[in-house]
C-alpha positions as CSV (number, residue, x, y, z in Angstrom):
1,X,-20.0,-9.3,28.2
2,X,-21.1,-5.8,29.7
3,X,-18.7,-2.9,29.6
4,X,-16.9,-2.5,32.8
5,X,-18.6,0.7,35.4
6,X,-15.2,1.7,35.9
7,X,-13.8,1.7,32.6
8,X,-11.6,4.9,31.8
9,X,-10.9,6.6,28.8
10,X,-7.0,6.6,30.1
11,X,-7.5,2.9,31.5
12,X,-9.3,1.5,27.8
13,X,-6.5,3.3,25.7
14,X,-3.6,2.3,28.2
15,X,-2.3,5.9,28.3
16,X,-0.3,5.2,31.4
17,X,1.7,3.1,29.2
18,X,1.5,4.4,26.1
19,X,2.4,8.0,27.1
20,X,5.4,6.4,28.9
21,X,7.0,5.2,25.6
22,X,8.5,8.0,24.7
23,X,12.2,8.0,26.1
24,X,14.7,10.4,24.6
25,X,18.4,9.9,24.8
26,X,18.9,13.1,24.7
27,X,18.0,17.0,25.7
28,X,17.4,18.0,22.5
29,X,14.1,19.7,22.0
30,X,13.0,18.2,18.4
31,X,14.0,14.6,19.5
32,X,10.8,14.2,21.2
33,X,9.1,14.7,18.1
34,X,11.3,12.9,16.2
35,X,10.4,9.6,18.6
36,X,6.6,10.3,18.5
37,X,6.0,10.3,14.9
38,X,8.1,7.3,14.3
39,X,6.1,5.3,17.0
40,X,3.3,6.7,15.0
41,X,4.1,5.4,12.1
42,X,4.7,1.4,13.4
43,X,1.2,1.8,15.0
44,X,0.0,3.0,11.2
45,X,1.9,-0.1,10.3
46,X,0.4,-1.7,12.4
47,X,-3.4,-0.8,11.5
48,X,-2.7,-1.4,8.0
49,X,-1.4,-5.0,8.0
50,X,-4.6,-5.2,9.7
51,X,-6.6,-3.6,7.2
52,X,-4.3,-5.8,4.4
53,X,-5.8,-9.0,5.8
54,X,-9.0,-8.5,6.2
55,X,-8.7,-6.8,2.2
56,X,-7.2,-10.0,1.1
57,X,-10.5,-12.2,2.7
58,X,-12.7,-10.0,1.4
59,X,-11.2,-10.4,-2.0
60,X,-10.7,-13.8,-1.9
61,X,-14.5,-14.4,-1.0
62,X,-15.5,-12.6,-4.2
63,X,-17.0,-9.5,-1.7
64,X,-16.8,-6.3,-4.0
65,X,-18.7,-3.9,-1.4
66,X,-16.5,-5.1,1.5
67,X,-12.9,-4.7,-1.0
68,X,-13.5,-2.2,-2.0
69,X,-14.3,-0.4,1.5
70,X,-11.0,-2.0,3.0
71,X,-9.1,-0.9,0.0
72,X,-9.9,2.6,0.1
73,X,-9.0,2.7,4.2
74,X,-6.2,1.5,3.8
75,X,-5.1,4.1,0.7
76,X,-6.9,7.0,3.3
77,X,-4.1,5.6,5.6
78,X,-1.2,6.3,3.7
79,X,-2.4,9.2,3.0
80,X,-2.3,10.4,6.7
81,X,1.0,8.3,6.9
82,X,2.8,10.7,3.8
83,X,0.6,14.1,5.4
84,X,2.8,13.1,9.1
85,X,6.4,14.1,7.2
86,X,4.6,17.8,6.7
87,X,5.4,17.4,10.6
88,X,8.8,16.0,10.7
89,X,9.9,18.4,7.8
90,X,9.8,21.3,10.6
91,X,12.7,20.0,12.1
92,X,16.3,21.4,10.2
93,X,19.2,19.8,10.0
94,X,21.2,21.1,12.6
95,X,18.1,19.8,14.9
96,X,18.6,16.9,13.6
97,X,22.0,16.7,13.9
98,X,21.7,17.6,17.4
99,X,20.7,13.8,18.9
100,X,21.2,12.2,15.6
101,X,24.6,9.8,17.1
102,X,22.9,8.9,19.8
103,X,20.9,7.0,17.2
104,X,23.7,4.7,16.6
105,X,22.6,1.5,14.4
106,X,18.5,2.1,14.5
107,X,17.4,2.9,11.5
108,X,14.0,2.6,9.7
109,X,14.9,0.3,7.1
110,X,15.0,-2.2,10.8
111,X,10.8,-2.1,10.4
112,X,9.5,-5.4,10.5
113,X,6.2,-3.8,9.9
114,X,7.2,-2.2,7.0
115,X,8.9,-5.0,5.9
116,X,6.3,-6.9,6.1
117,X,3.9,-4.7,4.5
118,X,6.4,-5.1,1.4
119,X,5.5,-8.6,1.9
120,X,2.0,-8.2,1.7
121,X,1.9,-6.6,-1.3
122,X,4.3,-8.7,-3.1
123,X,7.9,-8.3,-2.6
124,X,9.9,-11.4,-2.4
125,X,13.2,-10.9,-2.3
126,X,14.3,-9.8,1.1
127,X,18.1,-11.0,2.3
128,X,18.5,-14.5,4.0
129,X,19.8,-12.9,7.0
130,X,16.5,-10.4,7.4
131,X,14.6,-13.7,6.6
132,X,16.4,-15.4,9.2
133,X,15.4,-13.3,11.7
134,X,11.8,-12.6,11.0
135,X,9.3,-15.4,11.4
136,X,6.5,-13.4,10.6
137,X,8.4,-11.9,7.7
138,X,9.1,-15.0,6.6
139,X,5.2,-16.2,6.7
140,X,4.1,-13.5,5.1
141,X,6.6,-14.0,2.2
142,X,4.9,-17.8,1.7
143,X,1.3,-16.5,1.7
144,X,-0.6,-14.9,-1.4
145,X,-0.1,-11.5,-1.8
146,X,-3.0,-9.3,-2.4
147,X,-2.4,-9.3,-6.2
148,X,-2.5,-13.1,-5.5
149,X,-6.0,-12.5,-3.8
150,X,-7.0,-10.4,-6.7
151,X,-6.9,-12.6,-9.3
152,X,-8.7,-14.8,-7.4
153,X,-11.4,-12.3,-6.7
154,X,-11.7,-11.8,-10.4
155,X,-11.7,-16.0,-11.1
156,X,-15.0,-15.3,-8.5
157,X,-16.6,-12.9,-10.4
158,X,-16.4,-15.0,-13.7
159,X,-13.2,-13.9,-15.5
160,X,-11.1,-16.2,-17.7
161,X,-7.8,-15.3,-15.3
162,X,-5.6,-18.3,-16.0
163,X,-5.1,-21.2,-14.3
164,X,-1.4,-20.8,-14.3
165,X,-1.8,-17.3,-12.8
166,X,-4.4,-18.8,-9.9
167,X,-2.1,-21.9,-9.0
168,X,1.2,-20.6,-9.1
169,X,4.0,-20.6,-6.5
170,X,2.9,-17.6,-4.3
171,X,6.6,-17.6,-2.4
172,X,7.7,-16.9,-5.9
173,X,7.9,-13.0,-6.8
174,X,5.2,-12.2,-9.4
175,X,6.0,-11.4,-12.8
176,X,3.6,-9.0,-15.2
177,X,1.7,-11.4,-17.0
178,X,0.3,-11.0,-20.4
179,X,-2.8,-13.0,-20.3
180,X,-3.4,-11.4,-16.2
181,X,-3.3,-8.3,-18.3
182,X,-5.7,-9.4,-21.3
183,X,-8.1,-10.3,-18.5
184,X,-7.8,-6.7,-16.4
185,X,-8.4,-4.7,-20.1
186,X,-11.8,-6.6,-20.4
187,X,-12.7,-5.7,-16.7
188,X,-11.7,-1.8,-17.4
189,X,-13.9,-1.8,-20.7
190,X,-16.3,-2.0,-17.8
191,X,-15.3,1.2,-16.2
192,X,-18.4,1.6,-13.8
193,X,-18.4,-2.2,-12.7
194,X,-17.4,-3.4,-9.5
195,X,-14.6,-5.3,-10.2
196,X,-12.9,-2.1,-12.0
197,X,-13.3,-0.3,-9.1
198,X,-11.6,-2.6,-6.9
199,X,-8.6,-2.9,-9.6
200,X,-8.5,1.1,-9.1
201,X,-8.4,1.1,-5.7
202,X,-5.7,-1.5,-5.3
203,X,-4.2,1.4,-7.6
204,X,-4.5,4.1,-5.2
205,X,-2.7,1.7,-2.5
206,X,-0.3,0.9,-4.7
207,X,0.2,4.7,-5.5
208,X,0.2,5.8,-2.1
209,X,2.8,3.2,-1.2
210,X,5.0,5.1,-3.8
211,X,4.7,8.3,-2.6
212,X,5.2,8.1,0.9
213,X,8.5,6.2,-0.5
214,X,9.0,9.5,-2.4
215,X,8.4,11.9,0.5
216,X,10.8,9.9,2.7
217,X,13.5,10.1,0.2
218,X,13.1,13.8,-0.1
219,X,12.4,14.1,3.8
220,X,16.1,12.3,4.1
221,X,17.6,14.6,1.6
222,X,16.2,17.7,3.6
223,X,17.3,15.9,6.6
224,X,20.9,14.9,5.8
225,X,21.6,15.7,2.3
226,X,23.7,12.5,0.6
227,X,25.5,11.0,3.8
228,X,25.0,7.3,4.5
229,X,21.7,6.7,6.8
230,X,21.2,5.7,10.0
231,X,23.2,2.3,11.0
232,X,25.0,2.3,7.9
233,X,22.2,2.0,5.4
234,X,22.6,4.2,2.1
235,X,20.6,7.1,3.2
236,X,18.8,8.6,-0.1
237,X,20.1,6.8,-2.3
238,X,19.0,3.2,-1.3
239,X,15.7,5.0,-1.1
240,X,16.0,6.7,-5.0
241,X,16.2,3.2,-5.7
242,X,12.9,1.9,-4.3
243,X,11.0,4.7,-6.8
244,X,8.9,3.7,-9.2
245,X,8.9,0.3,-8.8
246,X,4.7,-0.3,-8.0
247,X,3.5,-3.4,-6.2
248,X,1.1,-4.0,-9.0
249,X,2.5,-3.8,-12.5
250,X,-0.1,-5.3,-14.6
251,X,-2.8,-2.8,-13.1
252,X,-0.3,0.0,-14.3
253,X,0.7,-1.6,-17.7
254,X,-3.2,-1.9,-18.7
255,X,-3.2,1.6,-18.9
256,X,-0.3,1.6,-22.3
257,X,-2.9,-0.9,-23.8
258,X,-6.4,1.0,-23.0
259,X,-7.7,2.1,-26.2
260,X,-10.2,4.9,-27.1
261,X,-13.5,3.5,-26.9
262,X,-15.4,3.4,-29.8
263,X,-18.3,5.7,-29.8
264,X,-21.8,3.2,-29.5
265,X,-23.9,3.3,-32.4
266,X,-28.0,2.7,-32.1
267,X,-28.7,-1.2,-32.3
268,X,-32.5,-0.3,-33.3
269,X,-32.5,0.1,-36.8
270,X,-34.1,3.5,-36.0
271,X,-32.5,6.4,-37.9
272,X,-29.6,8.0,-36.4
273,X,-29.9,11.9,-38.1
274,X,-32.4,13.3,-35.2
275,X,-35.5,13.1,-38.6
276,X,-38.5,11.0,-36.7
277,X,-38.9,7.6,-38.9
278,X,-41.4,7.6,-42.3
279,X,-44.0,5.3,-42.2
280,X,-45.7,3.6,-45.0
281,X,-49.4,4.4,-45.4
């Protein structure tokens, strides 16, 4: 199939429809802005459930090269997703303030995307009702998660992960495991090995993840201080409460049970003091 002679940058990219999105309730100024990010952000969303699939086929095939490549776009994402609330933080309060009730119940915790993205990377236990009401939500929430695909990448590359660990119920929210963990310290003690860099960059999502969860809660707190969110929800401090909780556990535990590594010594036989060997004669 030949690309179309009449093909437009405007008509390829939909721009007559796209830039026709952005409806403001409002004649505040900021409330344009305030629109345009958050669209940009479900299209983010959007990209990275993308990305999160093809990661997890990758991984599950036992492709290092390819994880590792997905894995680091999709951790190059958030970043850019965390660098857009440099933008939003421009706006003050009383901006804010100046369309914020015409809001009325929207809110972003309402993000299927995001939701599902939670879902993705492991979260199970959403409400019935927002199950309910999310089919995709509730088939992502069935399917491995990418620690799921993980394990499974390293059961590829030849390490002992447990059979437990590999066949368990995947609807079933994951709990640090003690021999998953025995089996990620061995593939660290290869630091420069492929599979440790995968584990690291499943890190950096993970981390990335956390802080834009940490930006938003301090965006909110710029934003409105300690009044309830947005439709009800509990503004900054339902947020506080999402901190520090990472996606992957056992990849941060590992790092409490890393030891020093002991220093290599010579398997020749050769002397080790720098004096060249004396021969016999």
């Amino acid at each position: 199939m030949t690309d179309s002679p009449t093909m437009t940058y405007g008509g390829y990219l939909r721009l007559d429809r796209l830039l026709s999105c952005q409806e403001p309730k409002t004649e505040a100024h900021d409330e344009l802005l305030f629109v345009i990010i958050h669209q940009v952000y479900e299209l983010w969303f959007k990209q990275i459930l993308h990305e999160a699939a093809l990661l997890q086929r990758r991984l599950e095939a036992g492709g290092s090269a390819g994880a590792l490549h997905t894995a680091r776009r999709i951790a190059k994402i958030l970043k850019t997703v965390v660098g857009q609330l440099d933008v939003l933080e421009t706006m003050t309060p009383r901006q804010f303030a100046a369309f914020r009730d015409e809001l009325g119940t929207s809110s972003g915790f309402q993000s299927d995307q995001f939701r599902e993205i939670e879902a993705v990377l492991g979260r199970r236990g959403f409400p019935a009702s927002v199950l309910r009401g999310d089919e995709r939500l509730r088939a992502a929430v069935s399917r491995p998660s990418i620690f799921d695909s993980l394990l499974r990448y390293l059961a590829v590359q030849g390490h002992p992960v447990p059979r437990e660990a590999l066949e368990r119920d995947t609807a079933r929210q994951w709990e640090p495991d003690p021999g998953v963990q025995k089996v990620l310290l061995a593939v660290y003690a290869d630091e420069n090995g492929p599979a440790a860099e995968v584990c690291e960059a499943l890190v950096d999502v993970d981390e990335g993840v956390q802080e834009w969860r940490y930006r938003h809660l301090k965006m909110v707190e710029r934003t409105i201080g300690a009044k309830l969110g947005t439709g009800g929800s509990a503004g900054a401090d339902y947020l506080r409460s999402t901190l520090f909780a990472p996606a992957f556990p056992d990849l941060w535990e590992v790092r409490s049970q890393t030891e020093q590594p002991t220093t290599e010594q010579p398997t020749t036989g050769q002397p080790t003091t720098g004096q060249e060997p004396v021969h016999g004669g």
